[in-house]
C-alpha positions, 0 to 999 in steps of 0.5 A: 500500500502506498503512503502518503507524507502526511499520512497517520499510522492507522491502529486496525489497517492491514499492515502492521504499524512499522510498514505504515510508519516506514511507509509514511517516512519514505514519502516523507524523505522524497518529499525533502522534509529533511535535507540529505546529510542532515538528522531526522528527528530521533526515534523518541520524537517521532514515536511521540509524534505517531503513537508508536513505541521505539521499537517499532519506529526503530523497525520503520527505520531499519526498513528505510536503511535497507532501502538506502534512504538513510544511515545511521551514525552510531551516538549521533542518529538516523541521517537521511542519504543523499538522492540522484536527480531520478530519485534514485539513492546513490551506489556504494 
């Protein structure tokens, strides 16, 4: 299912809360809410912000890694990777 930026994670939707959240992230990323090499707020904002539980926004974002849309730094948080001109995120 596709997400929305300013999409709310729904509690009785088919998919599970993370899947929305990561959802809704992403969307949130293309849209360029937060700048590349810059900090997305950090899990403890954006449970706050959804109603969610850290290890579910941690879920979310373990999805978005993967994806490579962002990187953690260790100490730091979760940084939003740097996207081609297609959209595209750069090869490594």
């Amino acid at each position: 299912m596709e997400y929305g930026p300013d999409d709310q994670v729904e509690r009785d939707a088919p998919e599970a809360p993370f899947q929305q959240l990561a959802g809704i992230l992403r969307a949130r990323v293309k849209r360029g809410d937060w700048k590349p090499n810059r900090a997305m707020p950090s899990e403890n904002t954006l449970a706050d912000a959804y109603g969610l539980s850290r290890p579910t926004v941690r879920r979310a974002i373990a999805v978005l890694t993967e994806e490579g849309l962002v990187y953690a730094v260790s100490g730091r948080g979760t940084y939003v990777t740097e996207q081609q001109p297609d959209g595209s995120t750069p090869s490594v």
